[in-house]
C-alpha positions in Angstrom: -83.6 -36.5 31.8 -84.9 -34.3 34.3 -85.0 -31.0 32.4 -86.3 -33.0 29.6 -89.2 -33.9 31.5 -89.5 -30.6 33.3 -89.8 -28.6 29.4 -92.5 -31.3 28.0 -94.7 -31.2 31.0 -94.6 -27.2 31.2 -95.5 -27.6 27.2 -98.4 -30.3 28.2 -99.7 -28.0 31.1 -100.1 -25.0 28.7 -102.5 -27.0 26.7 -104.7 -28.1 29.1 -107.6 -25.7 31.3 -105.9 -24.5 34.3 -109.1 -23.3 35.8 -109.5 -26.5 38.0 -106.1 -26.3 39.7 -102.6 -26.1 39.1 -102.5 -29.6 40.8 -102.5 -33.1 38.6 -103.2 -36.5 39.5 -100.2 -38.8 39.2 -101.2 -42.5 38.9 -98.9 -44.5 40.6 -99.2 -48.4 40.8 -95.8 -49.3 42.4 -93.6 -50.3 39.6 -90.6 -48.5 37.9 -92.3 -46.7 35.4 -95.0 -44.9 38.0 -92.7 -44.6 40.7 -89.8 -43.0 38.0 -92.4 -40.5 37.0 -93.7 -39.5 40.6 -90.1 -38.7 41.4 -89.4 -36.7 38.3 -92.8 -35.2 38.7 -91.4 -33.6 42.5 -88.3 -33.2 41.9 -89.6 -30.9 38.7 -92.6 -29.5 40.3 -92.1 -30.3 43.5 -94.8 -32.1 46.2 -97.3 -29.5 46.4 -98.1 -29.3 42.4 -99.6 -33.2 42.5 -101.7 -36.1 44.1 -101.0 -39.4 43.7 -103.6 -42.2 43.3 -103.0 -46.0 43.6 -105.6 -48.7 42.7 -105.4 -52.5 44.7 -107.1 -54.6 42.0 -106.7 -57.6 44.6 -105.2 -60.0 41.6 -102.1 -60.8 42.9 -102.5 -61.4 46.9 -100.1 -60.1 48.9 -97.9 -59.0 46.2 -100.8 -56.0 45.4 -100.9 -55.1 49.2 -97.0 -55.0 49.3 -97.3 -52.6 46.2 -100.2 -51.0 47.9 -97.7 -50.2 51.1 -94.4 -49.0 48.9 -96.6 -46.0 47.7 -98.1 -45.7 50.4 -94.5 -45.0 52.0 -93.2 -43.2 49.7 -96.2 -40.9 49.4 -96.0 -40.0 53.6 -92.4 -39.7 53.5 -92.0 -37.3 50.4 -95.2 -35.4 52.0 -97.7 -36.3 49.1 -101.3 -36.6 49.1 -102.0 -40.0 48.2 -105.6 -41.4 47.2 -105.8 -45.3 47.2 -108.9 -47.6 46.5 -109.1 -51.5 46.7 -111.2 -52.9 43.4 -113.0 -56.6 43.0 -111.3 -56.8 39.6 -111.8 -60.6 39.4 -116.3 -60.0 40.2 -116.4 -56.8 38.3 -115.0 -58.8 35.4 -117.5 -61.6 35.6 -120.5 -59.5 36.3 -119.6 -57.1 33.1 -118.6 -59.7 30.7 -115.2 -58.6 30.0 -111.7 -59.6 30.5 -109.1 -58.8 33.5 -107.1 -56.2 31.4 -110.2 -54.4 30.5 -111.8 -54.5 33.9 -108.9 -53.0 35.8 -109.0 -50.3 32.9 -112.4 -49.3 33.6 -112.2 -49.3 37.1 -109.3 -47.4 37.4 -109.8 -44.7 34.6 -113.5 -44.4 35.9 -112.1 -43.6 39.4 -109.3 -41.4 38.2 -112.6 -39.0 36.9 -114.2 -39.7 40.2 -111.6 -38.0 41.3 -110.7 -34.8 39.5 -114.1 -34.4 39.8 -114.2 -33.8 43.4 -111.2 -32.7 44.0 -110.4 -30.4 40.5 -107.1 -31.9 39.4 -106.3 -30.2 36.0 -105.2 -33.9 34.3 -104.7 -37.2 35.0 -100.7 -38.4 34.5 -99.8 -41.5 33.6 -96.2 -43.5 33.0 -97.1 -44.7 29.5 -93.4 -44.3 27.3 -91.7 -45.0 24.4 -91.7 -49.1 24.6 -95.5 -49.3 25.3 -96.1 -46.7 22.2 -94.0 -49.2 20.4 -96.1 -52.5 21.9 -99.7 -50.9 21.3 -98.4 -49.9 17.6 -97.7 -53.8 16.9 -100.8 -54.8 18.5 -103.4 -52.6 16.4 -101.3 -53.8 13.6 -101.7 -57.2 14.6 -105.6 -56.5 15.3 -106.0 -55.1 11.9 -106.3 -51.4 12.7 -106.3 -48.6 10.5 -103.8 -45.8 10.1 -105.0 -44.0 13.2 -104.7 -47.2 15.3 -100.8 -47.3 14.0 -100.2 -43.2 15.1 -100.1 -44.4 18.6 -101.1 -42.7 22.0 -101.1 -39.0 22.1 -99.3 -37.4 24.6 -102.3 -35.4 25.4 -105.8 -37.0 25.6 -109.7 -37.3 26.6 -109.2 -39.1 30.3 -111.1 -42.4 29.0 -114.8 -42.7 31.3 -114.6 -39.3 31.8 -116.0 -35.9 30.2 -113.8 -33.2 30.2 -110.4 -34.4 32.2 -107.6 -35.0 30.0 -104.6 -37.8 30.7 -100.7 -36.8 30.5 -97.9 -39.0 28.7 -95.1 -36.9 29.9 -92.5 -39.9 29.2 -93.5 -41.2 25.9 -90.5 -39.7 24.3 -88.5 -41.9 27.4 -87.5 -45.8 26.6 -87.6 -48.2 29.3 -83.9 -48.5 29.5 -83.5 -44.6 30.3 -86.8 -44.9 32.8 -84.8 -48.4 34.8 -81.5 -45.5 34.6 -83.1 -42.6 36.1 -84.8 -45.2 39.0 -81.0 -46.7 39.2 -79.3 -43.8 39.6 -81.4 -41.7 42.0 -82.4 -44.9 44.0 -85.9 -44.9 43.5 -87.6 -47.8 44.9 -90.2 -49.7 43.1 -91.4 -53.3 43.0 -91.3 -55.9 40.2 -94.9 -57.6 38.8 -94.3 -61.0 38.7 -97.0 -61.3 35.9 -95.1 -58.6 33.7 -92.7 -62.1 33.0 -95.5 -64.1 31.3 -96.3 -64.3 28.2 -100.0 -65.4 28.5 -101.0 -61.7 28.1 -100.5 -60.4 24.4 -99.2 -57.6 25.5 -96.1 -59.4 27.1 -95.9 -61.9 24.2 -94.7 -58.6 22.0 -92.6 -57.2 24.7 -90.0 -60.8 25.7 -91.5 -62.8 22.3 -91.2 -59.9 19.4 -89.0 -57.2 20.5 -85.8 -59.3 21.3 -86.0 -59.9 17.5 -86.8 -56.4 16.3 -84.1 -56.0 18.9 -81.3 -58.1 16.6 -82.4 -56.5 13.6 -82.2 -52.6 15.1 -80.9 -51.9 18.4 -82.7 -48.8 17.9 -86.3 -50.4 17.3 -88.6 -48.6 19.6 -87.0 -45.3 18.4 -87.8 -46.4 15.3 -91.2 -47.4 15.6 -91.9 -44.2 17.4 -90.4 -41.9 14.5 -92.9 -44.5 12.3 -95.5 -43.5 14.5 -95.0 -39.9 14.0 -94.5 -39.9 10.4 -98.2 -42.0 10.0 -99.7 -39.3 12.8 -99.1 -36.7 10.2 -100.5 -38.5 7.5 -103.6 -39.5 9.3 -104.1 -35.5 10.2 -103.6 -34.5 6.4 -106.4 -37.4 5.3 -108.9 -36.2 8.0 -107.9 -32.5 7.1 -108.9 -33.0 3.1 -112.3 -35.2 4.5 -113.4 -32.3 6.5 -112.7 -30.1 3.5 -114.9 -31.9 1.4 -117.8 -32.1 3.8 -119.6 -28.6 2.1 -119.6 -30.2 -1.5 -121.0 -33.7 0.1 -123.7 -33.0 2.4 -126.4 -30.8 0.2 -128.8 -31.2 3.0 -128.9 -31.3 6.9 -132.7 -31.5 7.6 -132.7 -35.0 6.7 -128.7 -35.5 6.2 -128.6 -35.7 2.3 -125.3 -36.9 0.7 -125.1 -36.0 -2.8 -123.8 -39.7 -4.4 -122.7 -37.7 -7.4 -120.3 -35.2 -5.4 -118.8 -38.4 -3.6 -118.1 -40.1 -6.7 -116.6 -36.4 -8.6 -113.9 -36.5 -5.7 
């Protein structure tokens, strides 16, 4: 796994500027899949290629501050900077008119380009991996998306609140199983979110509701969905690839936009 990770992050660093610095910002909350990737991360890279950064979003009492002090820990003793910031999720929510999930979101991704800002990381990297490709697919489905909401997240992106940083998915090729292996066997330490269990969030629903079914039907489900994804990626880039095409026999005029109805209709 490690070698693996080691050839797709040298691949991802080669697309993205460099004139920043060589460093990246690791995000880091505390559980398996952020601490799995800090510790492949050094052990690739080693401690003086990243930074870490851990957000306290205050929702879950002393269970946040005891994730707060595992990274905290783990950052001093494997001699990594470590940026942390404590967040009013709950008043940030009410005051904006928008739900838990998306409130930590915008705090958090607002504050990761607060900080490459100052400090000139090169890209944001974050443990997103082959089962949450697989639950986002079924929830765009669910929400009706279109066929790019069912290509699923790219492993290079736009760092979301934030113009011109860029966000790493070095382990979406990575299941959860081979993620809770690499943490076994190398005795990584992580802690467990209680709320990951309920199914009150949609997001959960699909994870302990859906999957064990897809699960009975195909063992092999989220590398199946993920091949699916692929396969609809490449069709999305050929449709936007004829539209842009076609743009020169549309648009007859720019000075007001003028759209020539009979072009449109002759394609």
């Amino acid at each position: 796994m490690l070698n693996r990770f080691r050839h797709i992050v040298e691949e991802m660093r080669g697309l993205i500027d460099q004139t920043r610095s060589a460093s990246c910002l690791i995000a880091v909350s505390g559980g398996v899949d952020s601490m799995c990737l800090a510790d492949l991360w050094l052990r690739a890279f080693g401690p003086e290629s990243c930074a870490m950064a851990h957000c306290n979003f205050n929702l879950r009492g002393e269970n946040s501050n005891a994730d707060e002090a595992l990274v905290t820990e783990w950052a001093q003793s494997h001699d990594v900077k470590l940026h942390k910031v404590s967040f009013d999720t709950l008043q940030y929510a009410s005051d904006n008119g928008v739900s838990i999930e998306m409130a930590a979101r915008e705090l958090r991704y607002r504050w990761f380009g607060e900080l490459c800002s100052e400090y000139g990381y090169a890209a944001v990297v974050v443990a997103h991996h082959a089962d949450d490709n697989a639950e986002t697919m079924v929830l765009n489905m669910v929400r009706g998306a279109g066929l790019k909401g069912l290509t699923g997240m790219k492993p290079v992106s736009p760092l979301p609140y934030a113009n011109g940083s860029v966000l790493l998915r070095p382990l979406l090729t990575f299941t959860r199983k081979q993620i809770e292996g690499h943490a076994f066997a190398w005795k990584v330490p992580y802690r467990e979110d209680e709320t990951n269990s309920s199914v009150e969030y949609r997001r959960n629903s699909v994870r302990h509701e859906v999957f064990p079914l897809f699960e009975r039907m195909n063992p092999s489900y989220v590398r199946t969905l993920n091949r699916g994804m692929a396969y609809l990626k490449d069709a999305s880039d050929i449709v936007e690839q004829w539209c842009v095409s076609q743009i020169p026999q549309v648009i007859v005029g720019d000075t007001p936009l003028t759209i020539s109805i009979p072009s449109l209709l002759a394609i």
